[in-house]
N, C-alpha and C positions, 0 to 999 in steps of 0.2 A: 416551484418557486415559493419562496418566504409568505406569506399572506401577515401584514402588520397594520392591517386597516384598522381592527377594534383595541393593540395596545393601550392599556392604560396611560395615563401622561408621566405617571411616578418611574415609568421604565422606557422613556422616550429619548435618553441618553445613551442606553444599550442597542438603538436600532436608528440611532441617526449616523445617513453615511456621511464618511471621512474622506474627502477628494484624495487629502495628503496619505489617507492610507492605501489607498488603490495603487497594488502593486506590489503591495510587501508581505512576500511569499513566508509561511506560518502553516507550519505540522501539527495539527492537534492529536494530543494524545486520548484516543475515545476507545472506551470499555466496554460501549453499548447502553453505559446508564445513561439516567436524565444530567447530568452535571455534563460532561464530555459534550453528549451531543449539543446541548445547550450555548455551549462556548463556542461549538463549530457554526450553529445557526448565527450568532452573533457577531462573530468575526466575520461572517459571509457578508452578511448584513451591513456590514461599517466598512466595507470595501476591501478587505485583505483580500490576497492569493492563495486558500487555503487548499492544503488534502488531510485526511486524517490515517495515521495510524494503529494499527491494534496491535499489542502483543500477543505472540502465541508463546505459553509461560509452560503450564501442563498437561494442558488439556487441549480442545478443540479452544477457537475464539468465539466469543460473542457474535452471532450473525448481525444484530440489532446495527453492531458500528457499521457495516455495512450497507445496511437498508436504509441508512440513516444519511450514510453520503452517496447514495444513491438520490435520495429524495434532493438531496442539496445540487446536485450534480457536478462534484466533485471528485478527484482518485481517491484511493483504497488502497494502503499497503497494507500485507501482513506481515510483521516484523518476526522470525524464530526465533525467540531466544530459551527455550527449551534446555539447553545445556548450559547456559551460563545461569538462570533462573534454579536448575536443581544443586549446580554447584555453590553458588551465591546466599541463596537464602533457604531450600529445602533441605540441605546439608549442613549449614550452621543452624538451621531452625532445631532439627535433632540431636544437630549436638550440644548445643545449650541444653535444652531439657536432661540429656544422658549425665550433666556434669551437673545438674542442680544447681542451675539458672531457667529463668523465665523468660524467651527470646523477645524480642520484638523487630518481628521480620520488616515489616513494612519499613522502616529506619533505613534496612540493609538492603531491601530491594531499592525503594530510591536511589540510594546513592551508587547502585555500582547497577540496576537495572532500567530501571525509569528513566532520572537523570543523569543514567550513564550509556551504554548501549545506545537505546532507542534515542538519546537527544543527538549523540554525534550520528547514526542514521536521518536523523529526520535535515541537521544538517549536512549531511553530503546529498542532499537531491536538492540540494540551493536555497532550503529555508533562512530565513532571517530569524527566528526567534519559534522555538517550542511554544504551545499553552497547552493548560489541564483547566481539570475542574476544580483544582482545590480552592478550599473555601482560605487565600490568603492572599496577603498585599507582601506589594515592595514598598518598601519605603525608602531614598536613597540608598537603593541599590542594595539594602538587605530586608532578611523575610519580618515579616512585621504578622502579628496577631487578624487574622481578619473582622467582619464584624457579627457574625453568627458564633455568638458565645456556645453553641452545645457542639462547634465542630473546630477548636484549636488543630486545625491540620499541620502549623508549622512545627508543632512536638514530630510529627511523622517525619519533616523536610529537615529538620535538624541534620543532618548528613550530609546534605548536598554540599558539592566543592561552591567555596564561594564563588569562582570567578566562571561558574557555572551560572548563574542568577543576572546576567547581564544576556542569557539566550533565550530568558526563561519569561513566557505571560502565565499573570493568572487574572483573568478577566473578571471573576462572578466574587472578588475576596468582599466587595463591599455588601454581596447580596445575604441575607439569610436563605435556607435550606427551602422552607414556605415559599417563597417569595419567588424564589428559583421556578417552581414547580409552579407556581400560579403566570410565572413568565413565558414558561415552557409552554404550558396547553397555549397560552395566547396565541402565542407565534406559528404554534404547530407542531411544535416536537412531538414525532410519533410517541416516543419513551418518557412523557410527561409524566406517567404513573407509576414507572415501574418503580420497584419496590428496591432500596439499595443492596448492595450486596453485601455477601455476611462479611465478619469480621477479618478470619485469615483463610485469604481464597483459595490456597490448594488442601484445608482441611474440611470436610463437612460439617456441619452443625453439631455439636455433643459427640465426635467421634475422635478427639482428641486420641483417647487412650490405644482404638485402633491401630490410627495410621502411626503412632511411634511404635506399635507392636510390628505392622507390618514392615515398618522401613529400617529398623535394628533387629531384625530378622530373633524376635521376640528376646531381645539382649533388655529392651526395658521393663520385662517380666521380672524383676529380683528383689523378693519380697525381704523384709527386713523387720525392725520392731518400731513403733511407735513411744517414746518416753517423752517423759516430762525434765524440767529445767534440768534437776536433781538423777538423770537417768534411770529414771524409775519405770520398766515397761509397763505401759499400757494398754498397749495391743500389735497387731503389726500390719504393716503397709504391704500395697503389693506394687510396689517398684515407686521413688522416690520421683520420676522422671512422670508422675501422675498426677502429682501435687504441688501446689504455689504457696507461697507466702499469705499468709491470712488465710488461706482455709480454713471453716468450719466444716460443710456439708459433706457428708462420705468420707469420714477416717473411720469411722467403725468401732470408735469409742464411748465410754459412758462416764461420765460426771458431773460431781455436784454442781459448778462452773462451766458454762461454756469454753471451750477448745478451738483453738486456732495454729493454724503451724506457721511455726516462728521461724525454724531455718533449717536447714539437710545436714547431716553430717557422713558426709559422702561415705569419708575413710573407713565407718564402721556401720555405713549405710542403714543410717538410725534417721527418724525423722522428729525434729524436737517440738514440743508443742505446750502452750502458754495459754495463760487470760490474756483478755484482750489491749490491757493496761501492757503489757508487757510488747503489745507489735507497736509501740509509738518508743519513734528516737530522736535524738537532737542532732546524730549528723552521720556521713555515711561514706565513702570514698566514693568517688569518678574517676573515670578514666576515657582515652580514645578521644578527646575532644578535639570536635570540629569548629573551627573561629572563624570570625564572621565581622562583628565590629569593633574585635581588637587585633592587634597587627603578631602578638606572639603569646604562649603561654605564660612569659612572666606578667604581662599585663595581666593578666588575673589573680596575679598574688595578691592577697589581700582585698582582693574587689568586695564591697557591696553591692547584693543585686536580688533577683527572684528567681525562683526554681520551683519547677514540676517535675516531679517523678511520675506521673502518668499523664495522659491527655487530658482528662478530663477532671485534673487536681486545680485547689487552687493555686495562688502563687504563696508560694513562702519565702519570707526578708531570709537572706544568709548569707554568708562571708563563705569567702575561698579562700585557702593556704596549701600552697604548691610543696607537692612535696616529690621531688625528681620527675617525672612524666603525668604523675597523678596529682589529684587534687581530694584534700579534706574539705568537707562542704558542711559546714556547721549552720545549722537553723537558729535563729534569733531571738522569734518571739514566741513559736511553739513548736511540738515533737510534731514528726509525720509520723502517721503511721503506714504499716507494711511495703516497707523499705525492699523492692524485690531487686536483686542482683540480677543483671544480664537486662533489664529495663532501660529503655533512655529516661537518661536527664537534660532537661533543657534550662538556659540560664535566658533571663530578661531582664530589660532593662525598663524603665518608669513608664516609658511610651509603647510598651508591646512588643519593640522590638528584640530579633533575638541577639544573642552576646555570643553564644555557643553552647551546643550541645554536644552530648556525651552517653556514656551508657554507666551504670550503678556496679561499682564491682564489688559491693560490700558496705 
């Protein structure tokens, strides 16, 4: 059982029960960290009907989600999605890289894994509503900015189908990351401490270069030259499908000026590379956009609004101008720099919420 004798009083709204809620059956999606299980002690706590699920994606699962609603004493699925997980995003993960883009899977797993898959399982066992750990809010009915500034998770959720978000909690959006985990030990979460998981979970830490060797059955081996603006060699790479937009460290060059790569030039599998002046621009194409609180792509012709090109950017004022399925996204009052193609873009509005997202095609 729960033990909430010593909570603090600042998190006495997280574990006060909800008569109205008793009964309204809720699949938490739990990975075995402290966020997931956290949401699951919570919802327990406030009277929902819960059970949690885990994805089995390429590996074995996390045991933790398990021991975890064990201690709650609640069911345990374990969801397979092994084959749509390698088709979905370990297979576009690759092949972005092989085409000289930079993926960003976690976008792609949401939307056709996470919030796709697993939410329509968790509803056919009669749930009412999905939750996670993300650190983010709804706000009528769309994704809103949560309130732990160093984790913008709604750049990740950018994908999701809108009329998805009406099945969807995220219970912990008001909490920061600290505060989480100072909530956790109170209550009991065994996983109070663990440590988060890396960045993108079916690669190992610094072993990038590996697994695209191993999974293009060494096809991302194909070394090439290194040149400047002017096509000038400077050295040569060994396979472009290595390297991202702003790189300095490990090109294997030498100069008066620090070196950054600026962009791929697939066709003659050259890798271009600049001062650092040169990675900041004032606009950049979108495409693939996902809407959200506007009803069609012409509404965004012309819009003014805010846009990040990675999670952890800040926001920059710019204009949209539609051009056939795509969008020109002009910056206003300053360049971004390292503009990376194959990246999401997410668009906001004054109050954090999002407008839609999209990914960089240039």
């Amino acid at each position: 059982m729960i033990d909430v004798k010593n909570v603090a009083s600042e998190f006495s709204k997280y574990i006060e029960f909800d008569s109205n809620k008793k009964g309204i059956k809720v699949g938490v999606a739990m990975s075995g960290g402290v966020d997931s299980s956290t949401v699951a002690y919570l919802l327990k706590q406030q009277g929902y009907d819960i059970f949690g699920v885990t994805m089995k994606t390429f590996k074995d699962e996390d045991s933790d989600a398990k021991k975890v609603c064990d201690d709650l004493g609640i069911e345990h699925y374990v969801l397979d999605v092994r084959d749509e997980f390698k088709e979905k995003v370990m297979d576009y993960f690759v092949n972005e890289y092989m085409n000289g883009r930079t993926p960003n899977p976690c976008m792609v797993c949401n939307r056709h894994i996470k919030f796709g898959k697993m939410l329509d399982f968790i509803l056919s066992k009669g749930a009412s509503f999905m939750a996670t750990g993300h650190y983010t809010k709804l706000k009528n009915g769309l994704l809103s900015v949560g309130d732990d500034s160093n984790k913008d998770q709604v750049y990740f959720l950018s994908q999701i189908q809108k009329d998805r978000l009406s099945k969807i909690l995220f219970p912990v959006g008001d909490l920061e990351k600290p505060k989480l985990r100072e909530l956790a030990e109170q209550i009991g979460v065994r996983v109070y401490s663990k440590k988060d998981s890396q960045e993108i979970c079916f690669v190992d830490d610094g072993k990038l270069k590996e697994f695209l060797i191993e999974n293009t059955k060494g096809k991302a081996e194909k070394p090439g030259n290194i040149v400047d603006k002017n096509g000038k060699i400077l050295g040569k790479h060994k396979g472009f499908s290595f390297y991202t937009i702003g790189q300095r460290k490990g090109l294997g060059i030498s100069s008066e000026e620090p070196l950054y790569v600026l962009a791929f030039d697939k066709d003659n599998n050259n890798i271009i590379v600049g001062e650092n002046e040169d990675l900041f621009k004032d606009e950049l194409t979108a495409t693939r956009l996902n809407l959200f609180s506007v009803p069609s792509l012409e509404s965004l012709d012309n819009l003014e609004c805010f846009a990040k090109t990675r999670s952890r950017d800040v926001l920059h004022k710019c204009v949209l101008k539609k051009n056939g399925d795509k969008f020109q996204v002009k910056f206003i009052d300053n360049k971004v720099r390292a503009i990376t193609p194959g990246q999401g873009i997410v668009f906001y509005n004054n109050d954090g919420n999002v407008i839609a997202g999209g990914f960089i095609e240039a």
